[in-house]
Residue frames relative to the residue before (quaternion, step in Angstrom):
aa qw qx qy qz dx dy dz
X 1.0000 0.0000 0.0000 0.0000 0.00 0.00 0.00
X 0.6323 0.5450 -0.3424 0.4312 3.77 0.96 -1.04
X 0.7572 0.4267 -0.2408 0.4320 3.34 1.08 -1.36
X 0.2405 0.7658 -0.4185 0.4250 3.59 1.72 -0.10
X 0.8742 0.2979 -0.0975 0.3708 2.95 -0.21 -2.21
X 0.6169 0.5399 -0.4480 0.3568 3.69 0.85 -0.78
X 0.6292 0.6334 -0.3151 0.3219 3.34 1.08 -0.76
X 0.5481 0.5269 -0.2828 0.5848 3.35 1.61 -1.57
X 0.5915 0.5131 -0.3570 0.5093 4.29 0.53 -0.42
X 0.7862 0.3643 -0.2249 0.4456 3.28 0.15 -0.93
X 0.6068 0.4691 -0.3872 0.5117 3.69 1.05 -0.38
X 0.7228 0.4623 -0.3464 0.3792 3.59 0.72 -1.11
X 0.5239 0.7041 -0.2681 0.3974 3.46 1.22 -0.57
X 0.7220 0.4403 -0.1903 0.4986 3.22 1.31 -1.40
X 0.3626 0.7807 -0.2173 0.4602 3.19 1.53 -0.80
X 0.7236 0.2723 -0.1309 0.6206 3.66 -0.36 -2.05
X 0.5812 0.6780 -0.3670 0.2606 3.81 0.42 -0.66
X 0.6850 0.2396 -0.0637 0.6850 3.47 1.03 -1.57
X 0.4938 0.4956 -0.5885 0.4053 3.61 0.40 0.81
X 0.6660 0.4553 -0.2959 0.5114 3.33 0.81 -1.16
X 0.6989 0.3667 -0.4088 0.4582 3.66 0.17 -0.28
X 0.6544 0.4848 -0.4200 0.4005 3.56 0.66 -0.32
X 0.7354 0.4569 -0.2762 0.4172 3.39 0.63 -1.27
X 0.6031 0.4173 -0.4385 0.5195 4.14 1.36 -0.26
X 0.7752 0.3612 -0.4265 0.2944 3.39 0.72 -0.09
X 0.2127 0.7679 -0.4027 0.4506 3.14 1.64 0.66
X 0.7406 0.3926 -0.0890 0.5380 3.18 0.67 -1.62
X 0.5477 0.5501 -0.4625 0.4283 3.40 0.57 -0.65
X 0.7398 0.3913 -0.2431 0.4905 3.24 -0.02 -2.19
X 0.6086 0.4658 -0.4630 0.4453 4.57 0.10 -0.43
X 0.4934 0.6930 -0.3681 0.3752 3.78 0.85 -0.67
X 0.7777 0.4068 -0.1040 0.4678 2.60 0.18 -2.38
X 0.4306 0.7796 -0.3065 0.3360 3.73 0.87 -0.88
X 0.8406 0.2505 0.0440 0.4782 2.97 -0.07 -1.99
X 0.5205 0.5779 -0.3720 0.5067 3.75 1.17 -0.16
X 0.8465 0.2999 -0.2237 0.3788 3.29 0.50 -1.11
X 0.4905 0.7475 -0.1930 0.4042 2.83 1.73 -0.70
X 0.6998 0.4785 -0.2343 0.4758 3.52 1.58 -1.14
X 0.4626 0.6622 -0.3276 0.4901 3.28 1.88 -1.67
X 0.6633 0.4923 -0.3574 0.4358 4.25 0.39 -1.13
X 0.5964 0.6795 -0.1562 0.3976 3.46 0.67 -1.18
X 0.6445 0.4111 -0.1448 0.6282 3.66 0.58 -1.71
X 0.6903 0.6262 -0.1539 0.3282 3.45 0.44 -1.49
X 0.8750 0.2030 -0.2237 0.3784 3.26 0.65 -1.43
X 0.5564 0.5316 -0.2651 0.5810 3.40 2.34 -0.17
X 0.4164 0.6109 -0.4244 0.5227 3.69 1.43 0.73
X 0.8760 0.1628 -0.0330 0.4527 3.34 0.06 -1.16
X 0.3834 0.5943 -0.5173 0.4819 3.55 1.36 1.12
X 0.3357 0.5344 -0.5246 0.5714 3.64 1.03 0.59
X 0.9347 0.0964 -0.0613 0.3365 3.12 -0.28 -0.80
X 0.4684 0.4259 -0.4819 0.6058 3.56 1.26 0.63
X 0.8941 0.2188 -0.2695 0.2828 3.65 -0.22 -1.06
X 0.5452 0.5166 -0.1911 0.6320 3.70 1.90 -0.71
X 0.3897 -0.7483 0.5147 0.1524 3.68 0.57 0.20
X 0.5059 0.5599 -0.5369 0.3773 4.10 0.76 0.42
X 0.6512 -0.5490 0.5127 0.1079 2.70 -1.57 1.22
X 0.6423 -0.4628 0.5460 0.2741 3.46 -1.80 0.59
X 0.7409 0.4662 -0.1796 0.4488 3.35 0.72 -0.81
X 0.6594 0.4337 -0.4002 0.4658 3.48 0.88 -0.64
X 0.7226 0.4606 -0.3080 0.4134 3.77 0.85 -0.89
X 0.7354 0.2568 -0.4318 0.4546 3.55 0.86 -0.86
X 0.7747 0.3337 -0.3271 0.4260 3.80 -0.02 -0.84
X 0.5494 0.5842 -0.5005 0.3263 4.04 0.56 0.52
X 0.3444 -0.7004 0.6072 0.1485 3.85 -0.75 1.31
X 0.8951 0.2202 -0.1995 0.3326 3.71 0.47 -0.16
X 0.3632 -0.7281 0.5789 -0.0536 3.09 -0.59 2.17
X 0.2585 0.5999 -0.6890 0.3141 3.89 -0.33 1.53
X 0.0175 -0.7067 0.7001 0.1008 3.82 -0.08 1.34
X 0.6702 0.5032 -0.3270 0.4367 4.08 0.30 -0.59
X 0.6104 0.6140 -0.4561 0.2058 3.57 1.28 0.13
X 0.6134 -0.5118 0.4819 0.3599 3.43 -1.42 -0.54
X 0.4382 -0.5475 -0.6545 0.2825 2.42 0.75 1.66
X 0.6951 -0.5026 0.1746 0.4834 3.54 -1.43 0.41
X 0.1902 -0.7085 0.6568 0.1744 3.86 -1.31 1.25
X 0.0774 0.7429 -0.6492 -0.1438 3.71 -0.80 0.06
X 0.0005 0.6951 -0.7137 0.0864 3.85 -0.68 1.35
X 0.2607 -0.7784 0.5681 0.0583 2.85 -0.61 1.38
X 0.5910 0.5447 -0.5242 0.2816 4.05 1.14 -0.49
X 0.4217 0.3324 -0.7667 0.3518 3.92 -0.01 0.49
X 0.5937 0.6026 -0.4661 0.2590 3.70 -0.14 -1.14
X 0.6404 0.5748 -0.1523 0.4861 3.52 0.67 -1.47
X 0.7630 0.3265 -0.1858 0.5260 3.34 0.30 -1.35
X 0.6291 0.4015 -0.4624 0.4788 4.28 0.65 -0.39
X 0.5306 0.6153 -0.4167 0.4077 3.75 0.89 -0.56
X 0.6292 0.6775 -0.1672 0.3424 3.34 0.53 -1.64
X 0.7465 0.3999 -0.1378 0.5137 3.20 0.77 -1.98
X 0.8013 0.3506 -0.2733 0.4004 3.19 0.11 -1.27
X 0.5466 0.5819 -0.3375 0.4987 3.78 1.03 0.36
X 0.9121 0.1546 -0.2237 0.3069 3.18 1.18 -0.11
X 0.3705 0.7189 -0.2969 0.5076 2.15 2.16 0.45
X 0.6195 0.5259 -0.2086 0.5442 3.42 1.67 -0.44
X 0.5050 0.4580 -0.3785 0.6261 3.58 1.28 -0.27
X 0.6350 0.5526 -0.3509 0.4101 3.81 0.43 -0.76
X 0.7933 0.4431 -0.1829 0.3754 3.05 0.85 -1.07
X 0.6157 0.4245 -0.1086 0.6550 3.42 1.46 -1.23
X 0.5078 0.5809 -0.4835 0.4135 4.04 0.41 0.49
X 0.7783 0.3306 -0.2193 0.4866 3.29 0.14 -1.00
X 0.5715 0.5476 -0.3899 0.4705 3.65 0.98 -0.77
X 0.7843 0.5132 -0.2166 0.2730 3.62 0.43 -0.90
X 0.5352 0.6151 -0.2982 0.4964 2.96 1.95 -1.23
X 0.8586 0.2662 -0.2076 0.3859 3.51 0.64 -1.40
X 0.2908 0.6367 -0.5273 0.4817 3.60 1.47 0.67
X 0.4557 0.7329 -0.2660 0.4294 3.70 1.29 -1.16
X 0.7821 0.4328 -0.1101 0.4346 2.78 -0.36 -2.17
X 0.6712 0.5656 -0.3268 0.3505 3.47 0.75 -1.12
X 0.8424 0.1745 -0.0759 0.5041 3.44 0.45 -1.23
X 0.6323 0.3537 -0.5413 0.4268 3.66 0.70 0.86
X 0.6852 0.6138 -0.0614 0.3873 3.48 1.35 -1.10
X 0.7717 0.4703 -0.0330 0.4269 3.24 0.55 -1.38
X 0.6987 -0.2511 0.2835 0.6070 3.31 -0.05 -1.97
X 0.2121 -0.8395 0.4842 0.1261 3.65 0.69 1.83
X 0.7223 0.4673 -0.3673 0.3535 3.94 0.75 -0.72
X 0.7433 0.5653 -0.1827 0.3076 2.90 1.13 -0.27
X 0.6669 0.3895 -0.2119 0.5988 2.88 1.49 -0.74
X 0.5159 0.6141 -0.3771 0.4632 3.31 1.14 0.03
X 0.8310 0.1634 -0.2182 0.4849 3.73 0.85 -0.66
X 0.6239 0.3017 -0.4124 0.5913 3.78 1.28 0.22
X 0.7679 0.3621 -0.4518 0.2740 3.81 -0.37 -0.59
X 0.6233 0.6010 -0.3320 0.3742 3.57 1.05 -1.86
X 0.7805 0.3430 -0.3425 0.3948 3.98 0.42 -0.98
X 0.7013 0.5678 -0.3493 0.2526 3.56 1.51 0.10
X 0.5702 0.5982 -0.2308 0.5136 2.67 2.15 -0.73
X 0.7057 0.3399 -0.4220 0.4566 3.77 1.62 -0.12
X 0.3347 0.6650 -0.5598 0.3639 3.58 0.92 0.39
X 0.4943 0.6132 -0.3987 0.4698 3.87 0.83 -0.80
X 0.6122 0.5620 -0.3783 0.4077 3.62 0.54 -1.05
X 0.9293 0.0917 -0.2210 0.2815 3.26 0.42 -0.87
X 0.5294 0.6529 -0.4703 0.2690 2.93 0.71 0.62
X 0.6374 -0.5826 0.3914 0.3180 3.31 -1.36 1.64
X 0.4648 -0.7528 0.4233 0.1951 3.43 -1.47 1.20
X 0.3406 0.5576 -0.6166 0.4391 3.81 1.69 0.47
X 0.5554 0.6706 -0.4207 0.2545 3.49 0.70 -0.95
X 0.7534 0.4448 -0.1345 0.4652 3.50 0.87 -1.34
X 0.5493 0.5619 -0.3657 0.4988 3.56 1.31 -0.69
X 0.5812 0.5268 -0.3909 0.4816 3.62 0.99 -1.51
X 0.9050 0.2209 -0.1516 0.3304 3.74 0.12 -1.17
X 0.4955 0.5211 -0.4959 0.4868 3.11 1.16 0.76
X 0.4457 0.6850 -0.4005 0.4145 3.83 1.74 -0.31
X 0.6372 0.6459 -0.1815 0.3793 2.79 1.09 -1.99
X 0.8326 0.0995 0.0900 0.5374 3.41 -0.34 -1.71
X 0.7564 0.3626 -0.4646 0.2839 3.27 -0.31 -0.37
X 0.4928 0.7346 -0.2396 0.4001 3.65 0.82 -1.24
X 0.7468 0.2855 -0.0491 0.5986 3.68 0.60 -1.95
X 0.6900 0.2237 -0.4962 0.4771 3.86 0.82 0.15
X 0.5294 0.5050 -0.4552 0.5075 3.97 0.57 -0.19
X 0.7214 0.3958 -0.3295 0.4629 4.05 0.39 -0.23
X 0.6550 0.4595 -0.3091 0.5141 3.68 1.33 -0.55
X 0.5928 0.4561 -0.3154 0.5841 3.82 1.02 -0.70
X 0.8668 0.0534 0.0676 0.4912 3.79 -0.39 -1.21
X 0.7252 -0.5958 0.2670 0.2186 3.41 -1.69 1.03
X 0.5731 0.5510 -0.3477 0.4970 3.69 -0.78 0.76
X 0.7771 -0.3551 0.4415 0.2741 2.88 -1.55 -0.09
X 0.4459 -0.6700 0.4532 0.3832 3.87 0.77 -0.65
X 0.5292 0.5822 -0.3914 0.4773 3.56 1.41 -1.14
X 0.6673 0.5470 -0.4953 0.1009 3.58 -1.71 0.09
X 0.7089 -0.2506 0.1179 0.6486 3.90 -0.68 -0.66
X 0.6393 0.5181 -0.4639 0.3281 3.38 0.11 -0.90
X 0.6559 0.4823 -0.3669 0.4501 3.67 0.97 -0.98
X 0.7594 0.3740 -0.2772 0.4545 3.92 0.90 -0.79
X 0.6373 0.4170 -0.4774 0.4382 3.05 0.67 -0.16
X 0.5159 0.5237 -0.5760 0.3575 4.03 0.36 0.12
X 0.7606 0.4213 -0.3403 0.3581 3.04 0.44 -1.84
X 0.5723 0.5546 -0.4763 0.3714 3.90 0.92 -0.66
X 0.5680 0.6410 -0.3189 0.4059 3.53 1.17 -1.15
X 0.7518 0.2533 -0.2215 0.5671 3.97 0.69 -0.29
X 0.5751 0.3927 -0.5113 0.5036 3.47 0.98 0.26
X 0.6841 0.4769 -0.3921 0.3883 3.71 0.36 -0.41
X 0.4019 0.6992 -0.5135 0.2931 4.13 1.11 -0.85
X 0.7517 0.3699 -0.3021 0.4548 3.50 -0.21 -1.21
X 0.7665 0.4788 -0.3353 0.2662 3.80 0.25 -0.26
X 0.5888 0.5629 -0.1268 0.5660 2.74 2.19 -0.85
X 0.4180 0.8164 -0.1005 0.3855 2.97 1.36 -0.85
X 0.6927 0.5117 0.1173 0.4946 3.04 0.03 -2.60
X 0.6543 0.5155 -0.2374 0.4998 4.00 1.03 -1.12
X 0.8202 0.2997 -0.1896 0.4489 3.04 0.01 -1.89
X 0.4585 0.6048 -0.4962 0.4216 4.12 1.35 -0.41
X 0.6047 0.5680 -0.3176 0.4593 3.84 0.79 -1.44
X 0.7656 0.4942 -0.2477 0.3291 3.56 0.17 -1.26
X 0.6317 0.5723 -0.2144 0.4770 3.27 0.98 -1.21
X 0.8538 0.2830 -0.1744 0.4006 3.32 0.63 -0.93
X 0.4237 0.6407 -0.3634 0.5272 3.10 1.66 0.58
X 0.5352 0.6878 -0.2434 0.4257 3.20 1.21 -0.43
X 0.5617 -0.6332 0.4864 0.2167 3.74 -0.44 1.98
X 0.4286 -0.6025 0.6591 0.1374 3.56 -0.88 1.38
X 0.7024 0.4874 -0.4192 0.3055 3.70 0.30 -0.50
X 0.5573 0.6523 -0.3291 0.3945 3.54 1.55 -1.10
X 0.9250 -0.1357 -0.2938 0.1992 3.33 1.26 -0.50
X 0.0398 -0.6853 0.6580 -0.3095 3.12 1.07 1.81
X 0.7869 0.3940 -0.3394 0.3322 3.94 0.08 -1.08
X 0.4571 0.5102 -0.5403 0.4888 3.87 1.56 -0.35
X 0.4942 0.6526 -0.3988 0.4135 4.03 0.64 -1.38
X 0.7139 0.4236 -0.2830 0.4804 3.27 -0.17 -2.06
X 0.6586 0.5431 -0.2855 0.4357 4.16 0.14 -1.22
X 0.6042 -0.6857 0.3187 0.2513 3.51 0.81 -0.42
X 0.6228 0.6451 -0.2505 0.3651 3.09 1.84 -0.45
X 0.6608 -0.5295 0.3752 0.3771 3.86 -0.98 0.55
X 0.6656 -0.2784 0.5154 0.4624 2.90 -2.10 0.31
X 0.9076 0.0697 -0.2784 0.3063 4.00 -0.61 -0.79
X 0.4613 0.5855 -0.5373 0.3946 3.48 0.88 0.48
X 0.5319 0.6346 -0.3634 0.4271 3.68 1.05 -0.67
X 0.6817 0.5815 -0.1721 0.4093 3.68 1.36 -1.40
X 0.8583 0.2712 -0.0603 0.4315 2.82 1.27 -1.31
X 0.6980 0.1536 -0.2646 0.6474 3.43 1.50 0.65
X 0.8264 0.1041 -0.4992 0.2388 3.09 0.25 0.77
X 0.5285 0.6688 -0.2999 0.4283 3.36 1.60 -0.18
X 0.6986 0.4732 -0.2350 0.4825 3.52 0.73 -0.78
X 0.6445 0.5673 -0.2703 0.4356 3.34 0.68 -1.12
X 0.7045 0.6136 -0.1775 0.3093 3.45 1.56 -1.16
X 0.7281 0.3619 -0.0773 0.5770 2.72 1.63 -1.46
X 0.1513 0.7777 -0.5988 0.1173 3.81 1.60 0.35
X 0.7612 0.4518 -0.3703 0.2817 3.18 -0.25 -1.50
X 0.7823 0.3527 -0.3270 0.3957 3.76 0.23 -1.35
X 0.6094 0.3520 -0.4344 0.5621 3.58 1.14 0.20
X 0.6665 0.3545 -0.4952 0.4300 3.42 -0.36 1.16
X 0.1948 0.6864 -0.4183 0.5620 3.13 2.41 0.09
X 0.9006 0.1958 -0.1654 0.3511 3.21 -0.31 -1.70
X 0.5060 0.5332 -0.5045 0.4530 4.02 1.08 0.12
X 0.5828 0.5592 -0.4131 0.4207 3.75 0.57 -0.56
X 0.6972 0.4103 -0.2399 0.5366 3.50 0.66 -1.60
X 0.5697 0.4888 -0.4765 0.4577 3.86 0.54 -0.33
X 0.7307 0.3912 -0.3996 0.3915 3.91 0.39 -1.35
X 0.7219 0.4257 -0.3780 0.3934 3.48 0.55 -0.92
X 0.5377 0.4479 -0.5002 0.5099 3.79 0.84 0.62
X 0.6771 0.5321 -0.2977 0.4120 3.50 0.82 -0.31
X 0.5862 0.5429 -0.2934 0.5249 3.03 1.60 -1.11
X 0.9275 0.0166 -0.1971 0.3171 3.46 0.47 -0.06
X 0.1339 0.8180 -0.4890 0.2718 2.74 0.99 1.18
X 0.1077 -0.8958 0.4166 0.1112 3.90 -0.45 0.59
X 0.6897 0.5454 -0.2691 0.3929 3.46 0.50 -1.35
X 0.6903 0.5262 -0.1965 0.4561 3.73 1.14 -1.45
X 0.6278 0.4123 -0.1983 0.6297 3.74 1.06 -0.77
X 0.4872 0.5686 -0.4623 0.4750 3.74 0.72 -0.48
X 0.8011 0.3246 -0.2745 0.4214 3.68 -0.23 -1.89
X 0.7846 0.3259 -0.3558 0.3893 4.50 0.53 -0.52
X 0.7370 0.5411 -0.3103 0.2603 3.24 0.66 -0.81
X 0.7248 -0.5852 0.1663 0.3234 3.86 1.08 0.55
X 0.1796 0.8208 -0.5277 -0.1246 3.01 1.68 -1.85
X 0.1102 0.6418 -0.6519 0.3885 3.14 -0.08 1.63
X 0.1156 -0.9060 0.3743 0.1602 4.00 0.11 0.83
X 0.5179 0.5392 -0.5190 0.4144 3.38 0.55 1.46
X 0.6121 -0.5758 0.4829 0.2463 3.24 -1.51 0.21
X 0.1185 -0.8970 0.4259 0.0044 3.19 -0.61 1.98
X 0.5721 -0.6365 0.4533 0.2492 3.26 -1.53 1.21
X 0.8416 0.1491 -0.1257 0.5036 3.67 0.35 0.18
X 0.6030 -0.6257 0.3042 0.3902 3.91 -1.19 0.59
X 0.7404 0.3757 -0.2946 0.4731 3.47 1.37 0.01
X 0.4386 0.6099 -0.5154 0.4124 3.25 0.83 0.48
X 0.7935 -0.3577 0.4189 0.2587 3.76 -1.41 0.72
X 0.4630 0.6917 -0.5357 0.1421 3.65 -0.86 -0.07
X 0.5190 -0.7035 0.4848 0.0259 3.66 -0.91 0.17
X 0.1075 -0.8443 0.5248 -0.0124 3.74 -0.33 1.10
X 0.7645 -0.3576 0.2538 0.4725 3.80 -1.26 0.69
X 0.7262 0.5676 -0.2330 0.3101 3.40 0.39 -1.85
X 0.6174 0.6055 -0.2492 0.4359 3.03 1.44 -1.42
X 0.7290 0.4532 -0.3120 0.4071 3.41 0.19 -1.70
X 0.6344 0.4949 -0.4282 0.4114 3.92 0.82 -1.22
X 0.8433 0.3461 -0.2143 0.3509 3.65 0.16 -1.27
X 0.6550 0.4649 -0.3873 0.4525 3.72 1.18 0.26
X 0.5663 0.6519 -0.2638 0.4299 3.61 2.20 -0.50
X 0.7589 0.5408 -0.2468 0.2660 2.84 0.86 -2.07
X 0.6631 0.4924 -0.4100 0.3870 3.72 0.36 -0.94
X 0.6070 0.5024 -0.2725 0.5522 3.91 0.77 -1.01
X 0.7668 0.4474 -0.2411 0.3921 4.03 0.61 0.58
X 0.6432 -0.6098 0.4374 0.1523 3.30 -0.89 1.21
X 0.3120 -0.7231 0.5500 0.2780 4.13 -0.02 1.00
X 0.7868 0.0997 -0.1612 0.5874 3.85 -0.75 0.89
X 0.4493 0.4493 -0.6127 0.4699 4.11 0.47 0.49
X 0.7142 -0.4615 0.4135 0.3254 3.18 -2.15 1.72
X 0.3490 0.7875 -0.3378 0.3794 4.35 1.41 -0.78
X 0.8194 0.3503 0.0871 0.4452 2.86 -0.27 -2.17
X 0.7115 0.3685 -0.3126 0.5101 3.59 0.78 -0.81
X 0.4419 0.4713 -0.4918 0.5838 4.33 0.79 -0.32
X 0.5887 0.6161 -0.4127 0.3217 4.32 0.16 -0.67
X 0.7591 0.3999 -0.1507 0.4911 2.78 0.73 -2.25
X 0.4868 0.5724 -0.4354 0.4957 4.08 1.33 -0.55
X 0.6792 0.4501 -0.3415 0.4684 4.10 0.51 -0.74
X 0.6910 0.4271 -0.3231 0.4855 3.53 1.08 -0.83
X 0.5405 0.5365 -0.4362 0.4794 3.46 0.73 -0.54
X 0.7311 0.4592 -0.3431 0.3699 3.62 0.53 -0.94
X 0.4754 0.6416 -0.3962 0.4532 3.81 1.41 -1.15
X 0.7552 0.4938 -0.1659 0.3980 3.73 0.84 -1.51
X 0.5654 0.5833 -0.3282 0.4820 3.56 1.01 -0.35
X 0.7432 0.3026 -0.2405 0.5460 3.56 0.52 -1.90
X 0.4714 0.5447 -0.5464 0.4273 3.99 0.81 0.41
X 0.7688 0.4235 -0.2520 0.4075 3.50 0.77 -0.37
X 0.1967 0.8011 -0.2468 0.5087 2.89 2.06 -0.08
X 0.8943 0.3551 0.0041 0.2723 2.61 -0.06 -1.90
X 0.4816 0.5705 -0.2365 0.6217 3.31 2.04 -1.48
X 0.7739 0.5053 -0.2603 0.2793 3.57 0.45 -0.71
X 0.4173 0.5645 -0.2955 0.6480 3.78 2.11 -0.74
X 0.6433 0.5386 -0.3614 0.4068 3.42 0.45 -1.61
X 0.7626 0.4583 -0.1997 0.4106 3.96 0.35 -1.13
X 0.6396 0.5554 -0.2309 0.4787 3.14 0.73 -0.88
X 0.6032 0.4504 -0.3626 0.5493 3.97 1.16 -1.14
X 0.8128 0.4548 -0.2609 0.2537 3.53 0.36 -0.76
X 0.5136 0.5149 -0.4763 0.4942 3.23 1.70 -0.14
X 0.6985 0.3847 -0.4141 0.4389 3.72 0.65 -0.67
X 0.5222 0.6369 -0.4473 0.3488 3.84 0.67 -0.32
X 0.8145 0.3068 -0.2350 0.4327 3.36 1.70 -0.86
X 0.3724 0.7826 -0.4144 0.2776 3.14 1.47 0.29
């Protein structure tokens, strides 16, 4: 009977055993699927601009004038490119320094505290829905950027804020992780050496944790980079390339999600779209790529 049951154990074991490996490689192999599967997709409705419509590399990336309904139709996509760009780093500019010393604050500074008032405010940002931010970047920012400085109020300066509080919590969340990952011994010995509370921060802590905090700026731009609805409602979408931060202008996200519905599937239109999405998907890998690369040297 004993040897009975060990057996009935030792089967069920094997059993629950090759389930779990089957059912993750289930998931595995659906992953890999649907990744590559989208990458084909973006890819093969990306470069049908220029295989089946015959435009040139040159007309889409270095052209400034987007008239698809003209006579004849131009589509330059480099405002698009260039409003992406800006307002993507101009939001990392902004949200960097805020985040580090949001950081500093609650791992460094005053850790109970910022741990039970700032950290659950700074992830509340997370969830809130990004009409939300467009609505109140309409609201307030917009009408104070148009009362202070010339123009309308709409442009980068107006997306890149609101992007600048949508990214915090992600940027945020990082440099919090890093900091407190950070060997207690590195800085008892600045202490032991004689140096202050902010010399410790500022030569030997920061410097330490550079890398995974440029971790979290990367992962912030590429949320910014494609961020759409929130940059949609300030930035003007006006499709040219603008001479100043308050002047109108117009990012990828924009042009796809104000273009795409108004467009014939497989018109020369619709296929310049899937060429902007293809491009949204690339500087994501971009980005996935910076992102790796900081962390091998973070662990070096």
């Amino acid at each position: 009977m004993a040897q009975s049951r060990e057996k009935r154990k030792i089967k069920q074991h094997i059993i629950e055993e090759w389930t779990g490996k089957v059912f993750t490689s289930l998931c595995i192999v659906l992953l890999v699927v649907t990744i590559f599967s989208l990458v084909y997709f973006v890819a093969t409705k990306g470069f049908s601009s220029f295989i089946k419509d015959g435009i040139s590399f040159g007309e889409i990336f270095g052209g400034t004038k987007w008239k698809p309904d003209g006579e004849p139709p131009l589509f330059g996509a480099l405002p698009f490119i260039i409003g992406s760009f800006s307002t993507s780093i101009l939001a990392a500019l902004i949200s960097a320094p805020l985040s580090i010393c949001a950081a500093l604050f609650m791992v460094e500074i005053m850790p109970k505290v910022g741990r039970k008032f700032l950290q659950p405010a700074i992830e509340l940002l997370a969830g809130i829905p990004s009409v939300v931010y467009g609505f109140v970047g309409l609201s307030v920012i917009v009408p104070l950027y148009r009362d202070i400085f010339p123009g309308q109020g709409l442009g980068i300066a107006a997306g890149a804020s609101v992007l600048s509080v949508m990214i915090l919590p992600t940027m945020t969340s990082i440099a919090t992780d890093a900091l407190a990952a950070l060997p207690p011994g590195l800085k008892e010995g600045s202490y032991a050496l004689g140096a202050t509370r902010w010399q410790t921060l500022a030569r030997t802590v920061i410097p330490t944790t550079l890398p995974a905090l440029m971790t979290g700026v990367v992962l912030g731009m590429a949320r910014a980079f494609g961020e759409a609805l929130a940059v949609q409602m300030v930035i003007g979408n006006a499709p040219h390339i603008p001479h100043s931060l308050f002047e109108s202008t117009s990012t990828l996200t924009s042009a796809i999600t104000l273009s795409m519905g108004n467009t014939v599937m497989g018109s020369t239109q619709n296929n310049v779209l899937w060429t902007l999405a293809l491009i949204l998907m690339l500087m994501t890998f971009v980005f996935v790529f910076i992102v790796r690369w900081l962390e091998r040297r973070a662990n070096r």
